[in-house]
C-alpha positions, 0 to 999 in steps of 0.5 A, spaced: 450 155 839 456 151 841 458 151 847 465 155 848 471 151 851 474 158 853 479 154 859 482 149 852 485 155 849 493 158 850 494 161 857 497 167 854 490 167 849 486 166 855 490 172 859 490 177 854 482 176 852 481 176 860 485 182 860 481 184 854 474 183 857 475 186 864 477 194 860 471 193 857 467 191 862 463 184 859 464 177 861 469 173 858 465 170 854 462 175 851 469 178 849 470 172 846 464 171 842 465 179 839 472 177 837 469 171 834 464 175 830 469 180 828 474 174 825 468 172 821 466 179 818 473 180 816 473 172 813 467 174 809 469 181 807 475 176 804 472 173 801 468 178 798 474 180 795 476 175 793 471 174 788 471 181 786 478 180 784 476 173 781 471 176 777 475 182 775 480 177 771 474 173 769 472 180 764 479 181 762 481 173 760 474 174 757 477 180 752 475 178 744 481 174 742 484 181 738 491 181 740 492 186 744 497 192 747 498 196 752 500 203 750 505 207 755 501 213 757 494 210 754 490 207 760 486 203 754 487 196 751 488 198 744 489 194 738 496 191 736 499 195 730 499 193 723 504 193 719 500 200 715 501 204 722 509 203 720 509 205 713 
């Protein structure tokens, strides 16, 4: 692993993670890379979403090229109405 450059960080940062470390009673470092894995696992939780969300639209674009309706009330995607369903 990299070295980490904790002191390059903003003071403020720095104080709150120094702060942060001593409640839990760790190391700063340590404090730091918890936070960093912890920043990871959301980031790829994202982006699992994200490709959820992606492949969701992906099967309704790929609906068949019927042309379709959204009736009020009915959560089904239904087929338009012909001209016979006014007569």
């Amino acid at each position: 692993m990299p070295a980490l450059h904790i002191h390059s960080m903003p003071q403020d940062l720095y104080s709150y993670l120094q702060k942060l470390a001593f409640a839990k009673n760790c190391s700063l470092d340590a404090q730091v890379i918890v936070l960093l894995s912890q920043f990871q696992q959301q980031e790829e939780k994202r982006e699992q979403q994200a490709r959820i969300l992606a492949d969701i639209y992906q099967s309704r674009t790929a609906l068949p090229n019927k042309q379709c309706h959204w009736r009020r009330g009915n959560p089904l995607w239904l087929p338009a109405p012909t001209n016979r369903d006014f007569s």
